[in-house]
N, C-alpha and C positions, 0 to 999 in steps of 0.2 A: 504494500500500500504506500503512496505517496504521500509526502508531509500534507500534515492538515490544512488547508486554505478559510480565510476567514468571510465571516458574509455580514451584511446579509445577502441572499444570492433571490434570484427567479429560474424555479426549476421549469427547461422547457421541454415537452413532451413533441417529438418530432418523428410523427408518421408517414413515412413518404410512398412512393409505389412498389421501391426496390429496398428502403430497409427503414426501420425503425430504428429512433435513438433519444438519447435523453443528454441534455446537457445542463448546465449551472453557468449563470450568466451575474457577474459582479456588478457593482456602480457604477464600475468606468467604461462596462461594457465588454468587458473579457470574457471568452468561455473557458469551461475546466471542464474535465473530468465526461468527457464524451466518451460514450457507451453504445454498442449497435449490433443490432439484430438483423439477416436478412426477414426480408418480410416472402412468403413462399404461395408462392399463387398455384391454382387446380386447372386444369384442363380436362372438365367432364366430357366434353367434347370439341369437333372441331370451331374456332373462332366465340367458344365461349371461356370466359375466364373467373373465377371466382379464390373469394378467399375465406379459409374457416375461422369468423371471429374469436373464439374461445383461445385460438392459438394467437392471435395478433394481441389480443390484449394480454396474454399469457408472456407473448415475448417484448414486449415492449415495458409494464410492468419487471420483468427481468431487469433490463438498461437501466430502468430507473432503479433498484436496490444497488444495481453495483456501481454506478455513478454517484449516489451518496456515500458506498462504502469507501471507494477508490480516494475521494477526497475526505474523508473521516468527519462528514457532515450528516448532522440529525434534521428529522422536520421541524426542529428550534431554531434552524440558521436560517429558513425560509420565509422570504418575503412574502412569496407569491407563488402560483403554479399554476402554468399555460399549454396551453395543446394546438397546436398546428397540423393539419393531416389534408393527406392526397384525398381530393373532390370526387362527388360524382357515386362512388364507389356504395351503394346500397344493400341492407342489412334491416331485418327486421326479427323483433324477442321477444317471449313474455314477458310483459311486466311486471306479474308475481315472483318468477321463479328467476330470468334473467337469462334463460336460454333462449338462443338463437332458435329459428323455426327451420333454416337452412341456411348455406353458405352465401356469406356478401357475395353481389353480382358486383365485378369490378366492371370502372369507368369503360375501360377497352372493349368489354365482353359484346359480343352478335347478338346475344341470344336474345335480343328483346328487339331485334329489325323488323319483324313481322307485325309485330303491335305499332312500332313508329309507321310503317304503310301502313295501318288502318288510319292510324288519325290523321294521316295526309290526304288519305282517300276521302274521308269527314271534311276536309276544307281545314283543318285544326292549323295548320303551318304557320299565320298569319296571326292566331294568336298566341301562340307562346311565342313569339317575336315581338309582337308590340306590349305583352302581358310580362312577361319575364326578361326581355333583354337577350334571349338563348335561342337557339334552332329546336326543331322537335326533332330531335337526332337520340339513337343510342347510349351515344354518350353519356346522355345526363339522367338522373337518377328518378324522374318520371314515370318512364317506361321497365325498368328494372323494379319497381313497387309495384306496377300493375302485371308482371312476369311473376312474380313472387305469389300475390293476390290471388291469381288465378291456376297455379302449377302444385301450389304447394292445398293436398289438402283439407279442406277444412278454416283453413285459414281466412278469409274474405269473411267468418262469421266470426271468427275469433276479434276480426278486428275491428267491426261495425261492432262490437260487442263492448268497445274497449279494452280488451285484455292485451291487446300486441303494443307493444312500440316501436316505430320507425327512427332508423339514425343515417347518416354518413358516418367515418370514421372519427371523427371530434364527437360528436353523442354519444359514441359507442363506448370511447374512452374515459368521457367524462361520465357517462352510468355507472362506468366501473369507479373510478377513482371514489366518486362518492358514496360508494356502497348502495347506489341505485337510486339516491334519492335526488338526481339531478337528471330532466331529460331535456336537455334545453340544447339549441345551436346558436350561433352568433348571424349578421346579416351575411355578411361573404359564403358562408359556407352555406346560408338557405340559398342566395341566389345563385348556385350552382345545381337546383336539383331541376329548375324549367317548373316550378309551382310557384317562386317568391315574385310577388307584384312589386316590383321597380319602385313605381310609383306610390303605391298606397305603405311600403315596408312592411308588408305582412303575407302570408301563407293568403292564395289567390283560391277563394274559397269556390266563385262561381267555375270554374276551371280545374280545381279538384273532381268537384261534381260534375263536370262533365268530362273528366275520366274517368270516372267508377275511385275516386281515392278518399278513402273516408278521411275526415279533417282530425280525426280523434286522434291518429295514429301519428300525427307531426309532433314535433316537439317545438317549443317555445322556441322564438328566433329575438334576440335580444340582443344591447350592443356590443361591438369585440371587446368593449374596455369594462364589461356588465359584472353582476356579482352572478357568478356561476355555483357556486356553493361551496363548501369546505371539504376538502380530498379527507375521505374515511381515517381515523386515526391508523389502523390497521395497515393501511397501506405507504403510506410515509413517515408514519413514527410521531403524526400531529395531526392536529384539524387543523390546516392552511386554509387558507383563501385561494381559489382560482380566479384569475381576473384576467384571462387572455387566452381568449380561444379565436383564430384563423384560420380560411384556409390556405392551404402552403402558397401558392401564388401569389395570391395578395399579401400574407404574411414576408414575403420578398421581398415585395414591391417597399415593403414598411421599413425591410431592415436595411432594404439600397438606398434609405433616402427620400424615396421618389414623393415629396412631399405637395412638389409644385403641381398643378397641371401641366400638361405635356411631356412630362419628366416620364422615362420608360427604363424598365429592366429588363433582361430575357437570361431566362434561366434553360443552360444546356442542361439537363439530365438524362432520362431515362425516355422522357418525354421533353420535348421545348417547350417552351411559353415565353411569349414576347405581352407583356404587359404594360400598359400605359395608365398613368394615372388623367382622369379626365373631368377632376375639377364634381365641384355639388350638384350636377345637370347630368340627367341620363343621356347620352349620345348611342347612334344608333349609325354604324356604319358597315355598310356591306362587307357580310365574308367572315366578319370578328361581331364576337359575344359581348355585351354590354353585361355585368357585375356590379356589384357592390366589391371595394375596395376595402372598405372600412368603415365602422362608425367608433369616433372617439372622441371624447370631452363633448359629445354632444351631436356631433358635425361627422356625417356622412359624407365619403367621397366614393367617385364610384371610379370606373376602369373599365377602359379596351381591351379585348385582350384576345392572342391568337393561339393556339396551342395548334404545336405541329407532333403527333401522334407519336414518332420513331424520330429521337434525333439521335442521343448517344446508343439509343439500343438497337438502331443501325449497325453499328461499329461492334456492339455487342455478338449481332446474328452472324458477322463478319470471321471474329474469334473461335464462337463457342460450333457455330452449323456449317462454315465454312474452310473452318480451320486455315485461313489466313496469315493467321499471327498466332502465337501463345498465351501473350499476355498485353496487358492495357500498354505498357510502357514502351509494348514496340509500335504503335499507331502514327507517333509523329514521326519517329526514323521511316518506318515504309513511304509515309504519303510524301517524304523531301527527297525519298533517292528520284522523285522525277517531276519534271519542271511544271508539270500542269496533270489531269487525267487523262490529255492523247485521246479527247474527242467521245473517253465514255461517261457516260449521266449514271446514278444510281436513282429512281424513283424508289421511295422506302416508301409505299404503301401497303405494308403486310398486314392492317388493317384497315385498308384504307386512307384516304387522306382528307383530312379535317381544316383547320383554315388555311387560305381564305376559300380553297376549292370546295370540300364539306361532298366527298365522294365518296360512299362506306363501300359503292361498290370494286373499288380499283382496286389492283391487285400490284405488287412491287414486281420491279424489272431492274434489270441492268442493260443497255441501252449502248450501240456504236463502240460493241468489242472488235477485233480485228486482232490476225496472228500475232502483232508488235504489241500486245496488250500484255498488262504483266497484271502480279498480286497488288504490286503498287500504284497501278493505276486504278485498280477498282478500290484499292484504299482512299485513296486522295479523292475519287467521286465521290464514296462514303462522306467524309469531312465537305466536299462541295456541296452538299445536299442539306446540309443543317445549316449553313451561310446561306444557300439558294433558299430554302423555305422560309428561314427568319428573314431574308430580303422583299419576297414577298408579300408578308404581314407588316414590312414597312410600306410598303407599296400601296396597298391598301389602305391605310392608316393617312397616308398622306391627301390620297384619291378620292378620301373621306371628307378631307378639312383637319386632319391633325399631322400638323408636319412633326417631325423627330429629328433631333441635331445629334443628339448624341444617346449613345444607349450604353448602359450599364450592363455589366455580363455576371453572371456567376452560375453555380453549378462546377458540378467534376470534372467537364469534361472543357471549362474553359480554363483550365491551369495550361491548353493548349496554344502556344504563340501560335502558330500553325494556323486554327482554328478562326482566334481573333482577328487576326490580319487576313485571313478568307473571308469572315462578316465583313470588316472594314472595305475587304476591296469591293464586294459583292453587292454591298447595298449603300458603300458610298457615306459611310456615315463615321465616327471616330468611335469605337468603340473604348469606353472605362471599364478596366480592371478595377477591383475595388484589393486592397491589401487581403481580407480574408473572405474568400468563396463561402462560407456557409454563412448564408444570409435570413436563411429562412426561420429557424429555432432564433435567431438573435429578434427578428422580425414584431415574431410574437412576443417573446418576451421582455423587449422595448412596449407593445401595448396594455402589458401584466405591470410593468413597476411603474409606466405612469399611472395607473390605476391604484398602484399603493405608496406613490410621493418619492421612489425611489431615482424618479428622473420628473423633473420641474415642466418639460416645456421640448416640444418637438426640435427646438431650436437644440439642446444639451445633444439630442438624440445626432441631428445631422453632424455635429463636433466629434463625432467618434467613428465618421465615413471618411477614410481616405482612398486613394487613388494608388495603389500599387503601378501602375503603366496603362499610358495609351496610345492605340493602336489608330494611324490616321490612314484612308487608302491608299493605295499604290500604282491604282492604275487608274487610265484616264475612262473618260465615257463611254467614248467607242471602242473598247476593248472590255468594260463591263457589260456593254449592251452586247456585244458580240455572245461573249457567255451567256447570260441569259436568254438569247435567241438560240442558243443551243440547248439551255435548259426546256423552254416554255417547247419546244419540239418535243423534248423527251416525255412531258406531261402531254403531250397530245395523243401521243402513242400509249398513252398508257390508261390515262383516265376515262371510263367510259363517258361517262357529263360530255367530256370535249364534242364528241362524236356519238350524240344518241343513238342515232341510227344504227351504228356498228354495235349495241350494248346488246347482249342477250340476256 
């Protein structure tokens, strides 16, 4: 065990797609004693994906004993305690007994495209766009409650009955923490399920009802900076306070800074996300999902935002299904033994492709191989393909009325110079390094200690963002446009959208 560190601390609880972790977060803004679990997803079948709650909060709980053991800290040194977790991702339990009724249907998972064309076929598209800010897409956690509702059962009477409760991954966590006496989510993370009305900030009741979604089974949606309850003694050693629940996206967006409007961060991971903050007014722009950002000290901000389905786990299917490389650390050596990708495109649509295209039926290609083609040139498309997606969610954004000067990176897979200076040339913009990549646990729990006087004033908050390196582009217009005219080809070949006629 390492020497003891002194607090008072904000423990933050950070559940992501690909692993769970728990960190302690000081005064000045320092993390300690980070702890992590992979998170382990099911494949019942093909293009569906789920995960077994019992074990996520099983291993996540984990992180957190040994992250307090590791720093020889008790629930006495704790300020506060915050939860930030991956979106979308649906799960519903008894609420007597606290058993799940089946495994969460994650964000990714197919298995609920059949119900999204029924309500398309209803005329529905138009309103969960103007109602929620979101697409009627799989995605989002709408259609995986009425999958659940109707597959699992018995279950639809259980829960017009009240007996079930509904969560994402932050309700699920915060049930548990509180020993169940907490069923609440914050704005951000309702306005991710395609039921939160924008406008009115509440659970979209006429629109429940006309999904078949009984209104009983939500949980309270309340602000990020809200009194969420006191975490079970049992569980951390006290009755804390929670005062910070996010979702991971936005909780980003919180720990980049991105305080102003127009101010944007994009986070490489597992999945991208290009997020923009866009000020106290809902905007609605083609291709990208309007959100809630935040509500704190009062004052709601909401956000753009593009999520591109596969960016590092691109590079991932690269490694582990294609046996490429062995490990992470040879991705930048492969994609620099050669000056460009030699004309080939990766479309990473293994599920499809989400913004700004929003095509669940595309399928991934790799695109203009030839005999002079090597591992390294389908590496470097790889990494071309997450600069090319993130460029076009600026694109968008711009197309809209929201211009973008500079963006903000973090994530794993931006410790990449490589990578950076591929955004920067690709979309034409300077990309900010920030000194430390994990922005997201910091995020939230920046929203947890202004909640308990541990940080004064957003202003304190922004004094603790610095700029490790920035990346300006390198190459002129016509030689950006040139690639992207390579790119927008290889989406034509690939997407069916492009070319309805050709889609079967």
């Amino acid at each position: 065990m390492s020497a003891a560190v002194t607090g008072p601390f904000v423990l933050a609880l950070d559940e992501g797609s690909s692993s769970c972790r728990t960190i302690l977060v000081d005064a000045s803004g320092t993390m300690h004693g980070e702890q992590r679990e992979n998170v382990v997803w099911e494949y019942p079948r093909p293009g569906w994906a789920e995960l077994d709650p019992v074990r996520l909060w099983r291993d996540q709980w984990a992180t957190l004993e040994r992250c307090l053991s590791s720093q020889g800290v008790t629930g006495k040194d704790l300020a506060a305690v915050s939860i930030t977790t991956h979106r979308e991702t649906a799960m519903l339990w008894d609420r007597a007994t606290g058993e799940p009724v089946h495994n969460a249907v994650v964000w990714i998972s197919k298995q609920t495209d059949e119900i999204v064309k029924r309500w398309s076929a209803q005329g529905l598209d138009d309103e969960f766009r103007q109602r929620t800010g979101v697409f009627n897409d799989s995605y989002f956690s709408a259609g995986k409650i009425v999958w659940l509702l109707e597959n699992v059962p018995g279950l639809r009477r259980r829960a017009e009955a009240g007996e079930i409760a509904f969560g994402t991954p932050d309700t699920w966590l915060l049930w548990n923490l509180t020993g169940g006496r907490s069923h609440l989510t914050d704005h951000s993370c309702a306005s991710r399920t395609a039921l939160f009305n924008l406008e009115s900030m509440a659970w979209d009741e006429q629109l429940c009802q006309t999904l078949g979604i009984p209104t009983a089974i939500l949980p309270q949606a309340i602000a990020s900076d809200g009194d969420f309850g006191l975490t079970a003694a049992e569980v951390v050693g006290a009755e804390v306070p929670i005062r910070g629940v996010l979702a991971d996206q936005q909780a980003g967006l919180f720990g980049q800074a991105c305080f102003q409007p127009g101010s944007a961060k994009n986070t490489f991971g597992t999945a991208g996300v290009l997020v923009v903050n866009s000020g106290e007014k809902v905007q609605l722009v083609d291709g990208l999902t309007s959100s809630v950002g935040w509500t704190v000290g009062g004052v709601t901000d909401y956000e753009l935002e593009g999520v591109v389905f596969h960016s590092g786990q691109t590079l991932s299917w690269m490694k582990d299904n294609l046996r490429l490389f062995e490990s992470n650390d040879e991705i930048e050596y492969l994609a620099r033994l050669v000056p460009d990708s030699g004309g080939v495109y990766v479309v990473p649509a293994f599920g499809g492709m989400c913004a700004p295209h929003w095509d669940r039926e595309a399928r991934a290609a790799v695109i203009g191989l030839t005999l002079e083609s090597t591992s390294a040139h389908v590496v470097r498309a790889g990494m071309d393909s997450m600069a090319f997606q993130t460029a076009d969610i600026i694109d968008s954004l711009e197309a809209g009325g929201v211009p973008v000067e500079t963006l903000k990176v973090d994530g794993g897979a931006a410790r990449s110079d490589l990578l950076c200076q591929l955004t920067a040339d690709l979309s034409g913009k300077v990309i900010q390094r920030p000194t430390s990549l994990e922005r997201t646990a910091l995020g939230v729990a920046f929203v947890a200690g202004l909640g308990v006087g541990m940080w004064d004033s957003l202003a304190d908050l922004e004094a603790t963002w610095s700029c490790e390196r920035e990346f300006f582009p390198q190459i002129d217009a016509a030689t950006r446009e040139e690639r992207h005219a390579g790119w927008r080809a290889a989406l034509d070949r690939t997407l069916p959208s492009r070319f309805p006629n050709l889609a079967t």
